[in-house]
C-alpha positions as CSV (number, residue, x, y, z in Angstrom):
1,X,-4.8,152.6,70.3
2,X,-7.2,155.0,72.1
3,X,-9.0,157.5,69.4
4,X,-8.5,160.3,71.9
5,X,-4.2,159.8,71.5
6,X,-4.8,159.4,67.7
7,X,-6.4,162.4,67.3
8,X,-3.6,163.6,69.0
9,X,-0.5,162.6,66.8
10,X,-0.8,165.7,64.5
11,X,-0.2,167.9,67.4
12,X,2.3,165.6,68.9
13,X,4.4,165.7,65.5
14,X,4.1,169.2,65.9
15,X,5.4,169.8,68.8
16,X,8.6,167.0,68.0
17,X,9.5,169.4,65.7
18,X,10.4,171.8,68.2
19,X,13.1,169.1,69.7
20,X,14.8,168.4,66.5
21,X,18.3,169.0,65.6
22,X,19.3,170.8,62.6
23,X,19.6,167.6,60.5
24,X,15.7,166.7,62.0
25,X,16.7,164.0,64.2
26,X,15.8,164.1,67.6
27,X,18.5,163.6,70.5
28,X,17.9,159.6,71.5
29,X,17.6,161.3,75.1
30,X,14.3,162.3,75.0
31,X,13.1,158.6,74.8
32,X,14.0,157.9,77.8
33,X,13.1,161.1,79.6
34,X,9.2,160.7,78.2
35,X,9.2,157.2,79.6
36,X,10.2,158.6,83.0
37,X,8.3,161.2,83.4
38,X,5.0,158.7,82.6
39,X,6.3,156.7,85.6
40,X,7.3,159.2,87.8
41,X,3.2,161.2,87.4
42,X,2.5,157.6,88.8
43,X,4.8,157.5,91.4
44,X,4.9,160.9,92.5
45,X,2.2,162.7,91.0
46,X,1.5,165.4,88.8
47,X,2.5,168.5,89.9
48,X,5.8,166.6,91.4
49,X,6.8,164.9,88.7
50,X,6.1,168.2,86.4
51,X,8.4,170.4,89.2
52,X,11.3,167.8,88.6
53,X,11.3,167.7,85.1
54,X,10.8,171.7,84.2
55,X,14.0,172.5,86.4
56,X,16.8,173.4,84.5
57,X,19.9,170.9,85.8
58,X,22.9,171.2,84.3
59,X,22.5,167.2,84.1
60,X,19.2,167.2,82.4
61,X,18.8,170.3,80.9
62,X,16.4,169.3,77.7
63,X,14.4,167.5,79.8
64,X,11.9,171.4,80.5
65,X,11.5,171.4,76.9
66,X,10.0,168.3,76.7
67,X,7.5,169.9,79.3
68,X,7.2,172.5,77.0
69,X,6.5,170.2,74.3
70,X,3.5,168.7,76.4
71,X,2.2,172.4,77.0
72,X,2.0,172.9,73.4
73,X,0.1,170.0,72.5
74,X,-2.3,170.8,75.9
75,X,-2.7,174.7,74.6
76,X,-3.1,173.9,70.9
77,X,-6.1,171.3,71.6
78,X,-8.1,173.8,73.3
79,X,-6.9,177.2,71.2
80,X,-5.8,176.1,67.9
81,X,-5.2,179.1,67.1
82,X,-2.5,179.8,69.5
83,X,1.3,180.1,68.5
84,X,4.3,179.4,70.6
85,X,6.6,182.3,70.6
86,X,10.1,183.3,71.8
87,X,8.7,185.5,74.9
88,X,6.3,183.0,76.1
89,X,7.7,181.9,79.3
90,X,4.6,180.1,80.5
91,X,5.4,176.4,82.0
92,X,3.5,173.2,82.2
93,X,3.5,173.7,85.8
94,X,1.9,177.2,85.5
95,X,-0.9,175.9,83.3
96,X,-1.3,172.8,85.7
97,X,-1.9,175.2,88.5
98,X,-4.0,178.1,86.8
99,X,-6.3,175.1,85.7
100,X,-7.4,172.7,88.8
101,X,-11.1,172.8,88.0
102,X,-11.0,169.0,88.2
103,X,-7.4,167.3,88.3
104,X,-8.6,164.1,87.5
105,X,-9.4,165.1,84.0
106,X,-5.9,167.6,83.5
107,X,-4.4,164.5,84.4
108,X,-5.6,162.6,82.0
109,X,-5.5,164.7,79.1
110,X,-1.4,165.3,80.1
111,X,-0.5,161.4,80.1
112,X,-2.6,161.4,76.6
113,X,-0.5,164.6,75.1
114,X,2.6,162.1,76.7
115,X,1.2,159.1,75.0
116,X,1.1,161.0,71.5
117,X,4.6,162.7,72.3
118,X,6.2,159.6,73.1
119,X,4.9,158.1,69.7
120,X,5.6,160.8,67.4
121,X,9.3,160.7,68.6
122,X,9.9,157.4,67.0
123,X,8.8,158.8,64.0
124,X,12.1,160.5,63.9
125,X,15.7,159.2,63.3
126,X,17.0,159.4,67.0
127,X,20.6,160.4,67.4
128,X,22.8,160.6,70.4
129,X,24.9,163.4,71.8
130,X,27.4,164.2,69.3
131,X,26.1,163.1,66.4
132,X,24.2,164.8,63.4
């Protein structure tokens, strides 16, 4: 495994947290929607593939708080410090764009914070809709 997605886990398992359901299980959903969004930032690209996924659908509609989830590891690597709260409404996308010193690099340390999302979510009992 690559030390830089290690060091990331902690954050990672933090930022599961935020998906969990009441019995802290995490809806089986979100496996698959963090192995497509990998594949589409391939595909499409970044800021596409970050576009698609923070719209609210009504057929998707965790998948933007996975996005957030991604923000939160991004933000808390650089100011650990920093706290999510209930009035931030700042998106991946935002950050994406307000930060294009060198793309290259953003877009690397996203697919790492996707790596070390995707592996702290097997950490936790996955459920699907309509269970607890």
């Amino acid at each position: 495994m690559d030390r830089k997605i290690e060091t990331l886990i902690p954050l990672a398992l933090a930022a599961a947290k935020h998906l969990t359901t009441p019995s802290n299980a995490i809806p089986s959903e979100y496996s698959g929607y963090i192995a497509s969004f990998g594949a589409s930032v391939i595909q499409a690209g970044l800021k596409p593939a970050v576009a698609f996924n923070e719209r609210k659908a009504d057929s998707a509609k965790e998948k933007h708080l996975l996005m957030k989830a991604i923000l939160y590891i991004l933000k808390k690597q650089t100011q650990a410090s920093w706290e999510p709260n209930e009035t931030d409404n700042e998106r991946l996308l935002d950050y994406i764009l307000n930060n294009q010193g060198s793309e290259k690099l953003l877009k690397r340390r996203i697919m790492d914070a996707t790596t070390a999302l995707k592996l702290a979510i097997r950490t936790f009992r996955l459920v699907k809709k309509g269970e607890v």
